[in-house]
C-alpha positions in Angstrom: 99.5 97.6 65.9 100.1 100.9 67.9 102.7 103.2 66.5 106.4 102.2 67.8 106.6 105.2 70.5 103.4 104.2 71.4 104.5 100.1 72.5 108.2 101.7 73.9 109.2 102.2 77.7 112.6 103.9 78.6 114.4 101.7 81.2 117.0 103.7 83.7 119.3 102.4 86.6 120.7 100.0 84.2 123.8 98.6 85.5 126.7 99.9 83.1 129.8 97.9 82.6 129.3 95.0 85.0 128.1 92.7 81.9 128.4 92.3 78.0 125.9 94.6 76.3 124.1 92.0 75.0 124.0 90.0 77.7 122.5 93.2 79.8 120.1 93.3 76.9 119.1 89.8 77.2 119.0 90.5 80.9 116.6 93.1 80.7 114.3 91.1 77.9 113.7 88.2 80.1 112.9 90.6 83.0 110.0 92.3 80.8 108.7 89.2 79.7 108.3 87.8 82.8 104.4 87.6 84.3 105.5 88.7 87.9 106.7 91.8 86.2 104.0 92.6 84.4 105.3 92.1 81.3 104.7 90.7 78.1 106.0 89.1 74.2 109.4 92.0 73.7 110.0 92.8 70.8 113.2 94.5 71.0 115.6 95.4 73.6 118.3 98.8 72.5 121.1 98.6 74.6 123.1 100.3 75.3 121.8 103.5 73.7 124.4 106.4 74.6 123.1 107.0 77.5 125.1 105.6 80.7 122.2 103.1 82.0 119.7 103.8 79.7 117.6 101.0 77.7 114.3 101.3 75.5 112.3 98.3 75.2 109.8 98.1 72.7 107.0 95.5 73.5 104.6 93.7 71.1 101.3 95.0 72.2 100.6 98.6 73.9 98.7 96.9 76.9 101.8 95.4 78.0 103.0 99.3 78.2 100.1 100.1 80.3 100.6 97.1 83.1 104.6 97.5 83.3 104.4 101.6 84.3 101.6 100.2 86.7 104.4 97.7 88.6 105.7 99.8 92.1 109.3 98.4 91.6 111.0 96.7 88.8 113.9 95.1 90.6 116.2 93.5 88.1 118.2 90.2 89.6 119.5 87.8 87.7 122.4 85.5 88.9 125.0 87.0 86.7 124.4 90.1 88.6 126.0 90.4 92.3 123.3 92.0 93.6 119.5 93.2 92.0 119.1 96.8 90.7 116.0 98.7 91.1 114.9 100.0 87.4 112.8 103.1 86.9 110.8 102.5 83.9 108.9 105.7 82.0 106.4 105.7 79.1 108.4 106.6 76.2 107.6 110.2 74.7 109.1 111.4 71.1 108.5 115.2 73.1 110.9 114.2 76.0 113.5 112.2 74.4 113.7 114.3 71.1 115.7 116.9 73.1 117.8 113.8 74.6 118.3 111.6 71.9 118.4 112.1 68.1 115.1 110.8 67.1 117.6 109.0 64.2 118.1 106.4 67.3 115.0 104.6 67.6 114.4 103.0 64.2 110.4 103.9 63.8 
């Protein structure tokens, strides 16, 4: 099993404040396991994370890493949501983030 880091994407453009958190998180986790998004088993959704419409989401096996980045547009819609929200989703990198976040964030 790859490292954490290694099986984590950083999710932007979430919507802030129009749901629950945790319904936003389960939002976000059915989107990523969904075939038609290239996605795959989540393991764990963190949201919200201190940053305005930020999420990490942490999936089960790396490949499942590899064929998300490779989707053009994530578009997340659910009918709870007014309208569907295009998602920029990014490899996370301990080098990037560490200057963002404190590293005591993500559980490892």
């Amino acid at each position: 099993q790859a490292a954490k880091s290694a099986r984590t994407v950083v999710i932007s453009g979430v919507p802030d404040g129009l749901l629950q958190n945790d319904v936003m998180a389960d939002i976000l986790m059915i989107h990523f396991q969904m075939s038609k998004n290239n996605g795959g088993d989540v393991e764990e959704v963190m949201y919200p994370t201190g940053r305005e419409g930020v999420a990490y989401v942490t999936f089960e096996d790396q490949e499942v890493v590899e064929s998300v980045l490779k989707k053009d547009e994530h578009r997340l819609k659910d009918k709870r949501l007014s309208r569907y929200y295009p998602l920029k989703v990014t490899r996370y990198s301990e080098n990037v983030s560490s200057s963002i976040i404190p590293l005591v964030a993500l559980p490892l």
